[in-house]
N, C-alpha and C positions, 0 to 999 in steps of 0.2 A: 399501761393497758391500751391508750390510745395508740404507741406504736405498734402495737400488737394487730388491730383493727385496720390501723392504716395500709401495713404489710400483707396482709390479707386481699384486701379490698386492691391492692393493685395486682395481685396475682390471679384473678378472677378469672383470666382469659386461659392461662395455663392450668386452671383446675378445671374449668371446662373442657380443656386439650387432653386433659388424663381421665377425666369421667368418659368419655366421648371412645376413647380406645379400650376401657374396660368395657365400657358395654359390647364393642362389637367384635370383643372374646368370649364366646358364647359360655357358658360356666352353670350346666345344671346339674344338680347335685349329684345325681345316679352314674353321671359321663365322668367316670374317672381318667380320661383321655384329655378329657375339656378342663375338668376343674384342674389337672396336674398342670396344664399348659397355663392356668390362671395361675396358679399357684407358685409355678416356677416366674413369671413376667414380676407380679408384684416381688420376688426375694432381689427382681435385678433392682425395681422401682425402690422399693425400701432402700437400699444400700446407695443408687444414685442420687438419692434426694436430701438422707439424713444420717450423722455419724452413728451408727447402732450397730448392736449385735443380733443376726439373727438366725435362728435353728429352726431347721424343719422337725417336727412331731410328725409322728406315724398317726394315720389317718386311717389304718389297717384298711378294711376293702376301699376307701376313699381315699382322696386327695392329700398328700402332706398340711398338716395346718402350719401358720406362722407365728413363731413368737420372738418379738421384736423388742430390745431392750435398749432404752434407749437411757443415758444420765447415768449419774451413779446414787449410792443411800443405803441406807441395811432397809429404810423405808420404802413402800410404793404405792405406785396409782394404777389403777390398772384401764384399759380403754378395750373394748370388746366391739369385735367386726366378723363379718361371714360373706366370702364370695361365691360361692352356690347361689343358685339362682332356681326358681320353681319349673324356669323354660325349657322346654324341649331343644335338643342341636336344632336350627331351622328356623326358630323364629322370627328372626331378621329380617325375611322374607317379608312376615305379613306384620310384624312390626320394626319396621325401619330405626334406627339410630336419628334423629333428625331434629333440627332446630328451630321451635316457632314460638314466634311473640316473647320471650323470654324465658322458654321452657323448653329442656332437653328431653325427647322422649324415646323410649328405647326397653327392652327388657332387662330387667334389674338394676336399670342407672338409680329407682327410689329404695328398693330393697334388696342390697341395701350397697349397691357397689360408690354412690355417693359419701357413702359414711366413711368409707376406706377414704378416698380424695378427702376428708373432710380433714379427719386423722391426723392423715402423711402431713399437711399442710402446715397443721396448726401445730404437730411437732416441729417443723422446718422453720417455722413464726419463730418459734423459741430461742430454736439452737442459731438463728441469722442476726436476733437482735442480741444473743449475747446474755440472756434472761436468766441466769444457771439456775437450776432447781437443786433442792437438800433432800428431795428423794427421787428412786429411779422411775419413770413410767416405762412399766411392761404392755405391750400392742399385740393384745391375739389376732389372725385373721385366720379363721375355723373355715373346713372347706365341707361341713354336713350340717349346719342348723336347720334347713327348709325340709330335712329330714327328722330333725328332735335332738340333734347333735348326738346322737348315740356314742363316735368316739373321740369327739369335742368336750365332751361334758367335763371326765377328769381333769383335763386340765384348766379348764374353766377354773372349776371348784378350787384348783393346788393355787391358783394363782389369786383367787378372791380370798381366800383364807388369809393370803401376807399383805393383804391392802389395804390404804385407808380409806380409800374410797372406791367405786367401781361406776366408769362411763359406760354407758352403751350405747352403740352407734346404727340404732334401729333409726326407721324415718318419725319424725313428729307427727303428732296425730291431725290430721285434715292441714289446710293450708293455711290456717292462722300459726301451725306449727308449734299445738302443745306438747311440754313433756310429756311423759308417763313414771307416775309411782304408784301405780296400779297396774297390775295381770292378775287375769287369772290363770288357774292353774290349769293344766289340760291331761287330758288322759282319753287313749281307743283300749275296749272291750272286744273281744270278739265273744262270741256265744256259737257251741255246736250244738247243736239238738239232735239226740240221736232216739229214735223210733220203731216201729216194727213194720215193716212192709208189707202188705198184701193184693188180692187184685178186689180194687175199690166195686165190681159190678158183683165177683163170684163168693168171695169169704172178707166182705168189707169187717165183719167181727172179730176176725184175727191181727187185725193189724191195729196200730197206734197211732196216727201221725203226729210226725213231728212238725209241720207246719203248722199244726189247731196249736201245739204246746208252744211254739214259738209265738205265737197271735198273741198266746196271752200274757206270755214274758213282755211283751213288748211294751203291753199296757201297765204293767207292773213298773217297767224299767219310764214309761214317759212319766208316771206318777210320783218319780223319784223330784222331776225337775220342782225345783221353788223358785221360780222368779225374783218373789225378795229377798234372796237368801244372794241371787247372783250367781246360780246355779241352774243347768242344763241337762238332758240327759237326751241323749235325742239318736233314735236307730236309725243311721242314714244309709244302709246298706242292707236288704235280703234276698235271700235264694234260697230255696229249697226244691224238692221232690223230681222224680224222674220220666214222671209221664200222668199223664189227666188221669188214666183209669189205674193208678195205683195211690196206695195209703203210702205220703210219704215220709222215705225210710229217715230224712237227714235234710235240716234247714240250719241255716246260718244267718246271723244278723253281727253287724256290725256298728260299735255304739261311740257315741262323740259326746266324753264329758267336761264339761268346764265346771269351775268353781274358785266363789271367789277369798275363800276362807280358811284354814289348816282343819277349821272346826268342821268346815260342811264338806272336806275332804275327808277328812273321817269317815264323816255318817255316809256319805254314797257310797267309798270304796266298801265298807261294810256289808250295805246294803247289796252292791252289785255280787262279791265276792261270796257271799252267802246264799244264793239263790239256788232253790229245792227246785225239783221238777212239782208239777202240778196233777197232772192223770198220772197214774200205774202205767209201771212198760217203758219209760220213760228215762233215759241219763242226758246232762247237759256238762258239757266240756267247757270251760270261762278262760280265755287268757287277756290277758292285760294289766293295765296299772294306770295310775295317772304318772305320767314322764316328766312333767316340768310343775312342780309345785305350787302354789298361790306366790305372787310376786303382791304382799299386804304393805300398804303405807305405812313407815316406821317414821320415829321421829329421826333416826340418820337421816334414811331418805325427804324428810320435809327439809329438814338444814341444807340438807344440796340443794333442793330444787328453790328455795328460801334466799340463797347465796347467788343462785344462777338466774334469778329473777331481780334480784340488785342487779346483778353485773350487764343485761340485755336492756335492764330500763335506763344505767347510766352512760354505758357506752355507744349502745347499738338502738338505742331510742326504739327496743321493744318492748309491748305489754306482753311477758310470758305467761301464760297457763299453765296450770296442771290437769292429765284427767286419766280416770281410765277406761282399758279398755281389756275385751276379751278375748286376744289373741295373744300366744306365751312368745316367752324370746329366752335366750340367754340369761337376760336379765333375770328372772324366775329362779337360775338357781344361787344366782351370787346373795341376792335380798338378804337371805339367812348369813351370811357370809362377813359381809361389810356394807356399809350405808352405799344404794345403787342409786342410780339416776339414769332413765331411760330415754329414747325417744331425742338423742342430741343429735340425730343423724340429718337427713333431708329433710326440706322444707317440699312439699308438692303431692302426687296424688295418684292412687291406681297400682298398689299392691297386690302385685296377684290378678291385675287385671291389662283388659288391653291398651289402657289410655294412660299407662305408668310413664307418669313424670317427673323430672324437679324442675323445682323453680331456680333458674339458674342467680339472680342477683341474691339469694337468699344462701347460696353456697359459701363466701366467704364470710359473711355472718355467723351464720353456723359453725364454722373452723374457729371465728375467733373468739366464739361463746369459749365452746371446750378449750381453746387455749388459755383464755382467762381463767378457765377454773383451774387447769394443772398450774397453770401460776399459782393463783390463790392458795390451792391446797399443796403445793410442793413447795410450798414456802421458798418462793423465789428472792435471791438476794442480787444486790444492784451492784 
């Protein structure tokens, strides 16, 4: 293990060199020009850095994903990555790629193009010191998560299903750099409310609107949320009607749910999916689902993060945490799958926002967390 950390730790400079050129390939998920151009870079990076096989997956309206096989075994580990990014082409501009105080900042170097770098490496750790593992580690890197991986998912799922365990290479949570064995699970509602129209000064009695009926769905749907429960229901989106002086015909609301439970996904989809109109005159149109399921602490998942919290207290002289949190990941849907472990990716801050960074001495750390575990669990022989 310690040569593991050491080989790591001297390669620090060159995994800055490769986080540093991923970021300032711009890769947001919608840009299937951009994410192709990511897409195709990392299959040359993969292949330049580590003996593996790898195929590009159709990504239908998006990017080719990657799946990188690396070892051999009828068994596997599975390590899960996403190089889409939330950024617009352009950002660059007003968020620079740049180096201060010991922290790289840039758009998507935390979320999660670090994790890729973290990955590559710590597979490279492996195969340099000669480590052989007794099962295969398969390496997705999915080019639509920041959209709910729409046609990410399957394969996800085909590949957590043959593993025995599953990394994910999201960032850690705050800068003390806890895992996560907790998500919630997330799901968008949209809601149409359709109404009768009239002119609100000459025959305000003929008409219905669908804006008073959407008012009150609204409070219906915020009365769903239970705070204790870890559960949300929150309209962050309306629009309705087409002018002051008419009854209007047609309002929209759009709804954002979490939850942190199979149970309290139940009872809200139920709730949502079941919703009557209120006044006469009245139809409402419902679509949605929850898309990424409860990601619920199992005992697999405490043994990972139980194993991974030995292995940072005795080699990398860290106190690991666990915690959770209420944004979904891939992770979300392997959970059911095989024992997951989340949250291995960056150490640093500003997901989704403008001050997104890593902390760069925390980079080979982190590489040689996960490579200790694919030791550990791929039952490495000397």
């Amino acid at each position: 293990m310690n040569d593991l950390v050491q080989y790591l730790q001297d390669r620090e400079d060159d995994m800055v060199e490769l986080l540093r050129e991923l970021v300032l390939m711009e890769s947001p998920s919608n840009d299937t020009r951009l994410t192709k151009a990511m897409s195709n870079y990392l299959y040359k990076v993969v292949k330049s850095m580590i003996k593996a096989d790898v195929t590009r997956l159709s990504g239908d309206l998006y990017a080719p994903h990657l799946k990188v096989e690396w070892g051999a075994g009828e068994e596997q580990l599975l390590i899960v990555t996403h190089l889409d990014t939330v950024w617009p082409e352009g950002t660059l501009e007003d968020m620079p790629c740049k180096i201060e105080a010991d922290k790289l900042y840039g758009p998507g170097s935390f979320d999660m193009k670090a994790g890729i770098v973290q990955a590559l490496f710590a597979i490279q750790s492996i195969e340099y010191l000669d480590q052989t593992l007794n099962k295969k580690v398969t390496l997705l890197i999915t080019s639509d998560e920041e959209l709910g991986s729409p046609t990410s998912k399957s394969y996800i799922e085909e590949e957590a299903a043959k593993s025995d365990a599953v990394f994910v290479l999201e960032p850690a949570q705050g800068e003390a750099g806890a895992l996560k064995t907790a998500r919630k699970g997330v799901g968008t509602y949209e809601l149409t409310v359709h109404g009768v129209s009239s002119h609100a000064g000459i025959e305000p009695e003929k008409g219905v609107s669908a804006i008073e009926e959407l008012a009150e769905q609204i409070t219906y749907l915020s009365n769903l949320t239970s705070i204790d429960q870890g559960t949300t229901v929150n309209v962050g989106v309306i629009d309705g009607g087409s002018s002051k002086n008419m009854i209007a015909e047609e309002a929209h609301a759009v709804v954002d749910v979490r939850v942190q439970t199979e149970v309290e996904m139940t009872r809200v989809v139920s709730e949502i999916e079941s919703i009557k109109p209120i006044n006469n005159g009245i139809s409402i149109d419902i679509q949605g689902s929850i898309y990424r399921p409860p990601l619920e602490r199992t005992d697999g998942s405490e043994m990972l993060f139980e194993h991974a919290q030995t292995l940072a207290k005795q080699y990398l002289n860290i106190k690991l945490e666990e915690e959770s949190t209420g944004g979904g990941s891939d992770a979300n849907f392997t959970a059911s799958l095989a024992p997951t472990l989340d949250g291995l990716g960056a150490v640093g801050d500003g997901a989704h926002a403008k001050h997104e960074h890593v902390i760069i001495h925390e980079l080979p750390k982190r590489s040689a967390l996960l490579a200790m575990l694919l030791r550990s669990y791929g039952q490495a022989s000397q």
